[in-house]
C-alpha positions as CSV (number, residue, x, y, z in Angstrom):
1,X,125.5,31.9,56.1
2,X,121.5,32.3,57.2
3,X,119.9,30.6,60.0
4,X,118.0,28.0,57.9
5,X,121.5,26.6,55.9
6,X,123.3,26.6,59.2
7,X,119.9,23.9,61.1
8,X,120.6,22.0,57.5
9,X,123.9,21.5,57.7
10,X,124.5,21.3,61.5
11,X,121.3,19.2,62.4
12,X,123.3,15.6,61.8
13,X,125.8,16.4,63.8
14,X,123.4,17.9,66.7
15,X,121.8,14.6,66.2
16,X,124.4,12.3,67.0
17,X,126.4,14.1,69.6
18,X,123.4,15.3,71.6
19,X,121.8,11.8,71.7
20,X,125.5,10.0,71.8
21,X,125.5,9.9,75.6
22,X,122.3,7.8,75.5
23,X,123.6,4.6,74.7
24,X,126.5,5.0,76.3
25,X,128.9,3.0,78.7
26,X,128.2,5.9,81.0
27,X,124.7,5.1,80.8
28,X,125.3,1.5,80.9
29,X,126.8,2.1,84.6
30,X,124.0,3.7,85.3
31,X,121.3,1.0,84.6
32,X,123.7,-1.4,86.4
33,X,124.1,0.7,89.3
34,X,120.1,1.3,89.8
35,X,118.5,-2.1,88.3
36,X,117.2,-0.7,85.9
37,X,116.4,-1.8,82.0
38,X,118.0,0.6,79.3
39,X,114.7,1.7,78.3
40,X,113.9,2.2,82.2
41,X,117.2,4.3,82.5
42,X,116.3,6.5,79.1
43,X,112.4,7.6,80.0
44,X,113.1,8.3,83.3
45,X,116.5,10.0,82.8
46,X,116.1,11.7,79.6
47,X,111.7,12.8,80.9
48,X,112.7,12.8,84.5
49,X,112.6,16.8,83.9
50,X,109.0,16.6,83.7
51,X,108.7,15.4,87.1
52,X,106.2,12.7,88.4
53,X,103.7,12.6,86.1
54,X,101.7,10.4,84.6
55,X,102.8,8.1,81.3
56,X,100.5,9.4,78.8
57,X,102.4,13.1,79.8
58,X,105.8,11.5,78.8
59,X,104.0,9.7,75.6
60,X,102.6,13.5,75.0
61,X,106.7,14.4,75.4
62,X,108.4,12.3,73.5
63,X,106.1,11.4,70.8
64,X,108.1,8.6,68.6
65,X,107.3,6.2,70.3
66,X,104.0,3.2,71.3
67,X,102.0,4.0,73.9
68,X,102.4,0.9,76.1
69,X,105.5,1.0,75.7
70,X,106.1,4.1,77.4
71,X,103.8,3.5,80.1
72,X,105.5,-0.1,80.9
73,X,109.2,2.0,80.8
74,X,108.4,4.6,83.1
75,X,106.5,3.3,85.2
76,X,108.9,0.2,85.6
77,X,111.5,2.8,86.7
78,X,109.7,4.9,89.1
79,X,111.7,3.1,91.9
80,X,114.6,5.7,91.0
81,X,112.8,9.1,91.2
82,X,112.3,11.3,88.3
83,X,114.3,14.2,90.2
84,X,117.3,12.3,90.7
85,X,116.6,10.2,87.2
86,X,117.5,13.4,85.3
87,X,120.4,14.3,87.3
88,X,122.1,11.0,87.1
89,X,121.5,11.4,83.5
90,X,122.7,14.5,82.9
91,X,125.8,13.4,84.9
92,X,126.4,10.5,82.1
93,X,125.8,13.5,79.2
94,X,128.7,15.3,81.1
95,X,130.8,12.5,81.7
96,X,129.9,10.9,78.1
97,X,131.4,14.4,77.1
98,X,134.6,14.4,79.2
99,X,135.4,11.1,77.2
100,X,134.4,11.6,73.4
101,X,135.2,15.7,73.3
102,X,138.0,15.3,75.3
103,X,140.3,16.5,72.5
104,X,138.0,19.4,71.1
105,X,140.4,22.6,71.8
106,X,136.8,25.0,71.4
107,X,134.7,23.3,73.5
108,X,133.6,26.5,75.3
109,X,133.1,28.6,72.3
110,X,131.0,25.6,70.5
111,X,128.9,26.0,74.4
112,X,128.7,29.8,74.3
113,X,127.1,29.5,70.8
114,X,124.7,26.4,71.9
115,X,124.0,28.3,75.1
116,X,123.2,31.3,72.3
117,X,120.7,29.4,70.7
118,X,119.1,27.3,73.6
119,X,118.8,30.2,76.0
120,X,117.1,32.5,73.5
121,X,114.5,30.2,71.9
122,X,111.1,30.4,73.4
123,X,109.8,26.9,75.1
124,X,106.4,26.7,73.6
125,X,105.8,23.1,72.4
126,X,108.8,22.2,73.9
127,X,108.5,20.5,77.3
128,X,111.7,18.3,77.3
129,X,113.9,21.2,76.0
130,X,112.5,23.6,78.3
131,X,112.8,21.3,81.3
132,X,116.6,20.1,79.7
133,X,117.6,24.0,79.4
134,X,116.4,24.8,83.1
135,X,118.8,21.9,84.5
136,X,122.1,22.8,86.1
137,X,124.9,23.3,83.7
138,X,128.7,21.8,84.4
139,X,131.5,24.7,84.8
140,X,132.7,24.8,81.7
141,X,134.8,22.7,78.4
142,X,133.3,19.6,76.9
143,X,131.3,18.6,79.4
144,X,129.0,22.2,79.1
145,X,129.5,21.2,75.3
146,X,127.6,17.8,75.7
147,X,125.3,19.4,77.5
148,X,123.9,22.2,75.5
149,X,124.1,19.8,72.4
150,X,121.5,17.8,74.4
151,X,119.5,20.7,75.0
152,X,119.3,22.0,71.5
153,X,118.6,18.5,70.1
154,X,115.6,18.1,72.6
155,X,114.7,21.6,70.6
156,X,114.7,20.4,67.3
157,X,113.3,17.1,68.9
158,X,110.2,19.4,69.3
159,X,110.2,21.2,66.6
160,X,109.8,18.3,64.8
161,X,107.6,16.2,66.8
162,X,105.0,19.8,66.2
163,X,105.9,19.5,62.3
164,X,105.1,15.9,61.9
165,X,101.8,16.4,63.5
166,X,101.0,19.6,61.9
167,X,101.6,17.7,58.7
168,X,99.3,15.1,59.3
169,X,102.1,12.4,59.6
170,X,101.6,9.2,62.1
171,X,104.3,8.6,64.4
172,X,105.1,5.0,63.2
173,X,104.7,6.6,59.6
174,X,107.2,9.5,60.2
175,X,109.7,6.1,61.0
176,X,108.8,4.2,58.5
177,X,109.7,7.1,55.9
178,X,112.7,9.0,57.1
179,X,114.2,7.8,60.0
180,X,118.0,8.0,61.3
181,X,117.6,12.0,62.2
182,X,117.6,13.7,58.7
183,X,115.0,12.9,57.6
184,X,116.1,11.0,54.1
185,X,113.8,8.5,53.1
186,X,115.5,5.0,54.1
187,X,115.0,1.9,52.5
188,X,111.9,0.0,54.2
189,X,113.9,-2.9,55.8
190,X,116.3,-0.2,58.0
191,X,113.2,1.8,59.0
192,X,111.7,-1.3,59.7
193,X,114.7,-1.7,61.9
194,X,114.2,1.4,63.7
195,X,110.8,0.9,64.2
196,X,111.6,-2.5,65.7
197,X,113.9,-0.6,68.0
198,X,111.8,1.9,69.2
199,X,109.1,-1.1,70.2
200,X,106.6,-0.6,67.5
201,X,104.4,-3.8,67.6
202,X,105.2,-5.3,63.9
203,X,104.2,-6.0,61.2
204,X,104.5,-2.3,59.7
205,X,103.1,-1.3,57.1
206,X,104.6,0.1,53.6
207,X,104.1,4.2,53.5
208,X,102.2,5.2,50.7
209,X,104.0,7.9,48.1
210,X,101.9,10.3,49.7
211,X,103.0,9.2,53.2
212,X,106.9,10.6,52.1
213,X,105.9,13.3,50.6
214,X,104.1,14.7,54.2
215,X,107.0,13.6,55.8
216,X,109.6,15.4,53.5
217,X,107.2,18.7,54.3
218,X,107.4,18.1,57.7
219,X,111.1,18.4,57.7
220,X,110.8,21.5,55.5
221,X,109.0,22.5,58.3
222,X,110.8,21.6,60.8
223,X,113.9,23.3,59.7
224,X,112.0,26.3,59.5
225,X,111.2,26.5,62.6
226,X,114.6,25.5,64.6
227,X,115.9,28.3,62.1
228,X,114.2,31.1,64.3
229,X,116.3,30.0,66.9
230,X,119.6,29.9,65.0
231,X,118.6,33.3,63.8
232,X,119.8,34.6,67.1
233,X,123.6,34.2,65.8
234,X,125.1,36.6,63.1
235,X,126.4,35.0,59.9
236,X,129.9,34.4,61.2
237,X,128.5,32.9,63.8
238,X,126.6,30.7,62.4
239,X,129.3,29.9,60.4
240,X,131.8,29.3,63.1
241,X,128.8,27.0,64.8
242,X,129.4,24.7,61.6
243,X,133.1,24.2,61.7
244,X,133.0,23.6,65.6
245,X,130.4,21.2,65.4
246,X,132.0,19.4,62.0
247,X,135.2,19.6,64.5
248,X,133.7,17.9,67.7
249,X,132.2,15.0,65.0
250,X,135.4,14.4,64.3
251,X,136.8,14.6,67.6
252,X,134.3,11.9,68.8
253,X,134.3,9.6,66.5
254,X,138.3,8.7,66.9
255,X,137.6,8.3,70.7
C-alpha cells in the first residue's frame, strides 16, 4: 500500500473518531460544569492551544467557519482560560476514548502508528495540530488512541483548510460543495444543513459547476499533502494503520 491510498482510505475514519469526542456526553459535562455554551466549550477547548489570543487568530485557525461567529464563541468563553480550556478538553478526548475504544485489543499499536505520523510531520500551516501534538499525552491504550486520532485529524484539518485556499475555494463554498469530511459532493439541502450548523448566516447560495470542480481539486490536493506524512510508515504499515483504524470504527460504533 503507498502513502496516498492509505490518507484515501483511512481519512473517514480519522474524521469521525478524531472529532467523535466533540460532541460528546464527556463534553457535555464539561459545558455543564463551566457554564458554558457548546460552541463556547469547542473554540476554547479544541483553540485553547493557541493560547490567549485574539479571535481573528482562531478564525485564522480554524477556517470553516463565520467570522462573528467565532469572535462571539471565544470570546464568550474566555471566563474559563484557554490553558486550562484545552486541558479539560483533552481530558474529554481521553475519557470519550476510554468509553467508545474500550474494546479495541490494538489500541497501542493503532497510537504507536498515529504517534508515527503526527510526530514526524512538519507544523508548517498547521497551528492547531502543532499546538494539539505538543499537549501532554495519557500513558497508554485507547485513551493515547483518541488522542493521536485528534492530532492527526487537526493535520489533515490543515492540510486542507491550505488546499481550499490555494484552490481559490470560499469557506462557505468548500460547505456548500462537499461537506461531511470526504469531500463527496452532497446534495444542496444537507450542505445547507451543515452550513446552518456551522452558523453560516443563510440564505446560501447554489455553487456553480465550476465551484465543485475547485473543490474536488482541493481534496486532490489535500490528500497529497497529508500523504507526505503517511509516507513516514512502510507499506505494511500503512497497511496495518487501515485494518486498525477499520477495527476501532467498528469498535465505537457498537458502544
Amino acid at each position: 500500500m503507498n502513502p496516498r491510498d492509505a490518507v484515501v482510505e483511512t481519512k473517514a475514519a480519522v474524521g469521525a473518531l478524531g472529532g467523535g469526542f466533540m460532541l460528546s456526553r464527556e463534553v457535555k459535562a464539561l459545558c455543564e460544569r463551566h457554564g458554558l455554551g457548546p460552541r463556547e466549550m469547542y473554540f476554547r477547548g479544541r483553540c485553547g492551544v493557541l493560547g490567549e489570543v485574539d479571535a481573528d487568530v482562531v478564525l485564522a485557525a480554524v477556517v470553516f467557519f463565520p467570522a462573528g461567529h467565532v469572535r462571539e464563541s471565544w470570546e464568550g468563553g474566555r471566563k474559563l482560560p484557554a490553558e486550562e480550556a484545552a486541558a479539560l478538553y483533552a481530558g474529554a478526548c481521553h475519557d470519550w476514548g476510554r468509553r467508545k475504544l474500550a474494546g479495541l485489543e490494538d489500541a497501542d499499536r493503532l497510537a504507536e502508528l498515529l504517534a508515527a505520523v503526527a510526530d514526524g510531520a512538519d507544523p508548517f500551516c498547521a497551528p492547531l495540530f502543532a499546538g494539539w501534538r505538543a499537549m501532554p499525552r495519557p500513558d497508554g491504550g485507547p485513551a493515547l488512541a483518541a488522542h493521536l486520532l485528534h492530532v492527526v485529524r487537526e493535520l489533515r484539518g490543515a492540510r486542507h483548510a491550505t488546499a481550499v485556499v490555494a484552490c481559490g475555494v470560499g469557506a462557505l463554498e468548500a460547505t456548500l460543495v462537499g461537506a461531511g469530511g470526504t469531500g463527496t459532493p452532497i446534495p444542496y439541502d444537507r450542505a445547507s444543513d451543515v452550513a446552518r450548523f456551522l452558523a453560516w448566516p443563510e440564505p446560501y447560495p447554489v455553487p456553480s459547476a465550476e465551484a465543485a470542480e475547485r473543490r474536488a481539486g482541493a481534496e486532490e490536493l489535500t490528500d497529497d499533502l497529508v500523504a507526505r506524512a503517511y509516507a513516514l510508515l512502510g507499506p505494511a504499515e500503512l497497511a496495518e494503520l487501515c485494518g486498525l483504524l477499520r477495527k476501532a470504527s467498528q469498535v465505537a460504533r457498537a458502544r
